[in-house]
Backbone bond lengths (Angstrom), bond angles and torsions (degrees), N, CA, C in turn:
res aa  C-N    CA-C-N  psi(-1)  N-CA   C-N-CA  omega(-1)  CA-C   N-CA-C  phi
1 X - - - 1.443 - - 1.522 108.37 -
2 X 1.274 111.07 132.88 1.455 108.23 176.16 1.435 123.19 -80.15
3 X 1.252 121.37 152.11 1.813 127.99 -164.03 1.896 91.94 -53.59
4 X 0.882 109.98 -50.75 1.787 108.62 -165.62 1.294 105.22 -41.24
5 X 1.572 115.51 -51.36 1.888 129.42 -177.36 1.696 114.18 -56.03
6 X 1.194 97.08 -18.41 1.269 94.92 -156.73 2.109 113.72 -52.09
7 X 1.302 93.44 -22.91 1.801 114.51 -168.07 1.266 95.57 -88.38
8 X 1.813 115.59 -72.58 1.588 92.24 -170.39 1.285 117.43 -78.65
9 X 1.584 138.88 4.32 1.562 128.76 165.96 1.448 114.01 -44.21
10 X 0.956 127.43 -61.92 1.500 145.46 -168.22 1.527 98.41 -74.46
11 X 1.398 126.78 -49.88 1.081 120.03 178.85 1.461 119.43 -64.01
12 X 1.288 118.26 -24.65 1.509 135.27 -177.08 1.471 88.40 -65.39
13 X 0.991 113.92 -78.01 1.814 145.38 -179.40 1.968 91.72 -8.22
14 X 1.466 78.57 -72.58 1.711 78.67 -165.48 1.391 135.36 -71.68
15 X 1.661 112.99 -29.29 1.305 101.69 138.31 1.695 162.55 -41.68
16 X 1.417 88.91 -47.05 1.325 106.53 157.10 1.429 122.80 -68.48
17 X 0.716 136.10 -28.88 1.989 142.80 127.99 1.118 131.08 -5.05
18 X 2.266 105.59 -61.44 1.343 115.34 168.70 1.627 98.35 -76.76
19 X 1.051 126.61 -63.30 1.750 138.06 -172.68 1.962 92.63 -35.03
20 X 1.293 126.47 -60.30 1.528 121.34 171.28 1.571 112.41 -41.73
21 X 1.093 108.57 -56.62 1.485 115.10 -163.96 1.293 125.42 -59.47
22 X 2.198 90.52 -49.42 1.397 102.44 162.71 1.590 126.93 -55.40
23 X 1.189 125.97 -41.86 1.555 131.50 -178.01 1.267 109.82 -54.97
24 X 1.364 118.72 -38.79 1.690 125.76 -149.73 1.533 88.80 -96.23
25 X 1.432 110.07 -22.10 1.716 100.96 145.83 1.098 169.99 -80.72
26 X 1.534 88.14 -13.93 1.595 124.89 152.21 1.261 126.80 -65.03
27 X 1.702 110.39 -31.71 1.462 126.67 176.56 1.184 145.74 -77.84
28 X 2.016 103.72 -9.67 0.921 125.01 -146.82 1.376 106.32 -141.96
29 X 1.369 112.16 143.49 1.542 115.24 -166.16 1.468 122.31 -70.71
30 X 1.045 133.84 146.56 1.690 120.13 -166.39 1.666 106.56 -69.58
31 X 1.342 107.73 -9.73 1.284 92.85 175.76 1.915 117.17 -105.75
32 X 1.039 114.42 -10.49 1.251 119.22 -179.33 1.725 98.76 -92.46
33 X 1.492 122.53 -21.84 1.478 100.34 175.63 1.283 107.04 -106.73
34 X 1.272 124.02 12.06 1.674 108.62 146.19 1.307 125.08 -110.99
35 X 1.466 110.49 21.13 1.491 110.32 161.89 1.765 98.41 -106.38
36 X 1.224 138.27 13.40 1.555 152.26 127.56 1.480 116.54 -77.58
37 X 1.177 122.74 -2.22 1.490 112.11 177.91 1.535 116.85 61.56
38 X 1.508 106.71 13.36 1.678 108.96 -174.70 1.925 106.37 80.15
39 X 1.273 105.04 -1.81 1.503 87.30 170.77 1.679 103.21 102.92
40 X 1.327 110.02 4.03 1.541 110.32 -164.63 1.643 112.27 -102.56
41 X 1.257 111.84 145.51 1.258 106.72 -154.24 1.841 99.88 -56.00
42 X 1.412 132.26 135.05 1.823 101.73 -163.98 1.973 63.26 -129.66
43 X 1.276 137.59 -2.03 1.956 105.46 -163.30 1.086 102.46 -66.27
44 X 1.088 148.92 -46.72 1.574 142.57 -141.93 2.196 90.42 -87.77
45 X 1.217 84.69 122.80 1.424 111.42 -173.62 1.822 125.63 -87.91
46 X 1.972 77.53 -48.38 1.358 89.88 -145.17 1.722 98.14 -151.05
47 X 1.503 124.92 127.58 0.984 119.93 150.82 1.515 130.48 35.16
48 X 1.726 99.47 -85.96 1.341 97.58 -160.20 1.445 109.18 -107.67
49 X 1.635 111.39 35.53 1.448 128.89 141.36 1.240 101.71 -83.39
50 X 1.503 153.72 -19.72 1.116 121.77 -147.23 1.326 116.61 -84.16
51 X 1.331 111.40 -25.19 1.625 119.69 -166.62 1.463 111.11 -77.63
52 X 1.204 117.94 -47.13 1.198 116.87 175.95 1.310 121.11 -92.29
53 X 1.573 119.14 16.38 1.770 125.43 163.10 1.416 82.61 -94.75
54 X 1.562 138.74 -25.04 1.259 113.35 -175.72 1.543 122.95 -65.35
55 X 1.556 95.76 -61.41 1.389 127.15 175.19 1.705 101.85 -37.80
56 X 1.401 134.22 -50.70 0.969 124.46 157.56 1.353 145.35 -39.01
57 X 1.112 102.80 -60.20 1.885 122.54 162.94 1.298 105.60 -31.35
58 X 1.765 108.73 -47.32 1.783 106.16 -153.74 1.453 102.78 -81.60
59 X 1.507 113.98 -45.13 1.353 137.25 173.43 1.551 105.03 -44.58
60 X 0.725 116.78 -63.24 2.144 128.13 -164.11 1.731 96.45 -80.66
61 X 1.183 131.70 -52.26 1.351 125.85 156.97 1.527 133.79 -29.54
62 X 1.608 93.57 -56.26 1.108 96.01 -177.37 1.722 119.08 -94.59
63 X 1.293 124.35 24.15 0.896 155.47 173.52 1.867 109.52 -77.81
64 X 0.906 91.79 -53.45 1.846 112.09 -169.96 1.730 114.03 -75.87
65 X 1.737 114.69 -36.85 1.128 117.98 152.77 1.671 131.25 -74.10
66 X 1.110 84.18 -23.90 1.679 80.29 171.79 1.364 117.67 -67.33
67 X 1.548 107.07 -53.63 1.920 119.12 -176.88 1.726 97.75 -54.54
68 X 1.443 135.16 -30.04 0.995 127.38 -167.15 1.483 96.63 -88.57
69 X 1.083 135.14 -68.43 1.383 136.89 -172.08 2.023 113.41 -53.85
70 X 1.558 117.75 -48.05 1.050 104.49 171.82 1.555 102.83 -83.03
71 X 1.552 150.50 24.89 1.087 132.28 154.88 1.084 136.08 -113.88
72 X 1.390 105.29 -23.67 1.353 142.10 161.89 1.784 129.36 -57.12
73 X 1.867 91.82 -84.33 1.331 118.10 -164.94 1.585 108.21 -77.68
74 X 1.422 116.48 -43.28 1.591 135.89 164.31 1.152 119.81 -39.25
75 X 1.239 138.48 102.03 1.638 140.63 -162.00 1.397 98.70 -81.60
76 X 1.519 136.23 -31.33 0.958 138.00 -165.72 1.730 110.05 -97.45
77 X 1.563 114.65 -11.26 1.537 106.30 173.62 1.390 88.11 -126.99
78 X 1.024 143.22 -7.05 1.282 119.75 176.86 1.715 141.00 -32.67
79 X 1.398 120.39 134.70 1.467 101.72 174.92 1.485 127.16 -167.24
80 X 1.188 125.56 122.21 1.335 138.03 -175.13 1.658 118.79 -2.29
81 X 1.778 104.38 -17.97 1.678 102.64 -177.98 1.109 105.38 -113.84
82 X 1.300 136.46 28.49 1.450 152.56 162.15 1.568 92.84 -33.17
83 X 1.374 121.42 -80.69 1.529 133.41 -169.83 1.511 109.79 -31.44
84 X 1.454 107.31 -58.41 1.442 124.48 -153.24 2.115 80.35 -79.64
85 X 0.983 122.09 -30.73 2.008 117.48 -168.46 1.516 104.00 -73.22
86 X 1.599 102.54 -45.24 1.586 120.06 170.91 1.459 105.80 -19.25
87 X 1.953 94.34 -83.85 1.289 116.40 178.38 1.469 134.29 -29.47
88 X 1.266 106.89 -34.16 1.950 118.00 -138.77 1.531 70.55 -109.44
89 X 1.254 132.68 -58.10 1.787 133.73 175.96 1.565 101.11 -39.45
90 X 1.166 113.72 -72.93 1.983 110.09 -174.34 1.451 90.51 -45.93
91 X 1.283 124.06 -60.87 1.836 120.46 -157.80 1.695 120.89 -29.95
92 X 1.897 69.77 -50.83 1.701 99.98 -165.11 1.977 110.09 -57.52
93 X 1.705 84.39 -53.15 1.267 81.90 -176.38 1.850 124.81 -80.56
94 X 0.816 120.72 6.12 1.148 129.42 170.82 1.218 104.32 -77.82
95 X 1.396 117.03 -58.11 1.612 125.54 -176.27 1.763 94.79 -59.05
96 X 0.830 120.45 -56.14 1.683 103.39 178.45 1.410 137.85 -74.93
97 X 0.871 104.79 -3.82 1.950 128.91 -164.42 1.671 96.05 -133.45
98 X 0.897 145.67 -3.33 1.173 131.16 140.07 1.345 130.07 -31.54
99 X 1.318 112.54 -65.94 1.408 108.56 -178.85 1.536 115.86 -93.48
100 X 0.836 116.92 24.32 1.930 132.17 -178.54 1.241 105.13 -96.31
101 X 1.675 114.75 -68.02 1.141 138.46 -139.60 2.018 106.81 -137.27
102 X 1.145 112.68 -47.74 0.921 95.02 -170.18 2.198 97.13 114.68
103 X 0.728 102.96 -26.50 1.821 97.01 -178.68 1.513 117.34 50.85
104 X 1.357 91.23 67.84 1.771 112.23 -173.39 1.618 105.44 -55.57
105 X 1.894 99.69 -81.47 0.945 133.25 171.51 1.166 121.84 61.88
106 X 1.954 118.58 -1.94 1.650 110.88 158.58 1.705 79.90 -128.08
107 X 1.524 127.74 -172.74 1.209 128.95 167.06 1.481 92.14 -130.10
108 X 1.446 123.93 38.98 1.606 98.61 156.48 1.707 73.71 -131.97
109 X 1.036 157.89 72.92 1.404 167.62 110.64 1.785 104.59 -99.19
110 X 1.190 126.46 -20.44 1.818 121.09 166.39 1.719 89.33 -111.82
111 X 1.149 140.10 -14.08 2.071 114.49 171.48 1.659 109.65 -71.67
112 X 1.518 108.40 -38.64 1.500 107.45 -178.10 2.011 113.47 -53.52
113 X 1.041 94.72 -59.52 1.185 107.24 -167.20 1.445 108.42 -68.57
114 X 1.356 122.44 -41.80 1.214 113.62 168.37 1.804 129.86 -77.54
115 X 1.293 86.40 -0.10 1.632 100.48 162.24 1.831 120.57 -75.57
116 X 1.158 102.55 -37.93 1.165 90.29 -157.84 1.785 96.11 -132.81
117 X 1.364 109.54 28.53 1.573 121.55 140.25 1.335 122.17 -126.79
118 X 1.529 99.93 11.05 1.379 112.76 176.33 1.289 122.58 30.98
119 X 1.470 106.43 56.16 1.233 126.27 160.08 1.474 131.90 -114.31
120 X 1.598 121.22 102.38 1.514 131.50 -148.15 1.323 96.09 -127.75
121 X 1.589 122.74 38.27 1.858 125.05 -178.99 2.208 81.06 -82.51
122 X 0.960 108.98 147.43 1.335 129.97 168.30 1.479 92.65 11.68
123 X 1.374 117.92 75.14 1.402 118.58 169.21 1.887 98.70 -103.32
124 X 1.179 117.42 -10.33 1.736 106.48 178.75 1.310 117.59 -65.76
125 X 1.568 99.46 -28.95 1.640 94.74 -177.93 1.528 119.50 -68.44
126 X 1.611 114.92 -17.73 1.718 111.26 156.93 1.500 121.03 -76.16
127 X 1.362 130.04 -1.61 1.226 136.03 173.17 2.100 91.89 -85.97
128 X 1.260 125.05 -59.82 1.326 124.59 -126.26 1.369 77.81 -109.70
129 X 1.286 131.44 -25.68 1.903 115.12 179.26 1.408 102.76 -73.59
130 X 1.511 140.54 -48.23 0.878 142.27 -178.16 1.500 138.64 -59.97
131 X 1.433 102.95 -37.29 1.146 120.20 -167.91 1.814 103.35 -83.03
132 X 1.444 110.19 -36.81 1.729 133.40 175.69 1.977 83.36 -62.32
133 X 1.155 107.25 -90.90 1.579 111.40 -159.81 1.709 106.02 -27.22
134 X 1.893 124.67 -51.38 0.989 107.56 177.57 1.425 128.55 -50.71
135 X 1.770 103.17 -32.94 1.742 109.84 -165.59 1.854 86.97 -76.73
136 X 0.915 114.87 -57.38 1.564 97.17 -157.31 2.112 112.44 -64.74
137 X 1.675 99.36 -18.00 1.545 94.82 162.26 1.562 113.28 -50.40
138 X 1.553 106.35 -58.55 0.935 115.24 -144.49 2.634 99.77 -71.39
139 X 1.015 71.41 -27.11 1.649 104.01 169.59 1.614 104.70 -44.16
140 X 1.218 114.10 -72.71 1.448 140.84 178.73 1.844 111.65 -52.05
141 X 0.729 80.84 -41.73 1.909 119.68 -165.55 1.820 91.52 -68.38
142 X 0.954 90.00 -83.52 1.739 100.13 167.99 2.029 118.18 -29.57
């Protein structure tokens, strides 16, 4: 990514988040999107979900930068099934982090939704699992 992107990437990111969230609220019947909570991450209940919806986030996050960076960016592991590893990594972790966490894994995919169902119960842990899992991929990676 070039130094110039660096501001509106993220900023792009998070708009389009609320702009997602908002539509799928426009689209959707008042009663089927509040028996979804608007789409917002709502599992984590209680306390003694929190640690290990965290631990998840960072874990399953940082999962997805790594396969990209050692498959991708790495001249020396690089390889043509990057796309298809991408994939099978989100798959995976969704299928496992589903019921933990919820399978955030960006935090402008939990700001949209919790914008505009205004639901902010333990929404930091999609800011702070994600943002940790990228640094310590990228950590590892290094």
């Amino acid at each position: 990514m070039k130094l110039n992107m660096v501001g509106p990437y993220p900023i792009s990111q998070l708009i389009g988040g609320v702009l997602g969230a908002s539509m799928s609220k426009l689209m959707t019947t008042t009663e089927n999107y509040s028996k979804a909570q608007g789409a917002a991450f709502a599992l984590l209940q209680s306390q003694d979900q929190l640690w290990g919806a965290l631990f998840g986030e960072i874990a399953m996050t940082c999962l997805v930068p790594m396969v990209v960076l050692l498959g991708a960016v790495n001249a020396k592991s690089s390889s043509p099934m990057v796309p298809f590893m991408v994939g099978c990594t989100v798959i995976i972790n969704i299928l496992a982090g589903g019921d933990v966490s919820g399978t955030c894994l960006n935090p402008a995919r939990a700001l949209g939704p919790a914008i505009v169902a205004n639901y902010w119960t333990y929404h930091w842990v999609y800011w702070v699992g994600p943002i940790t899992g990228g640094l310590v991929a990228a950590a590892l990676v290094r």
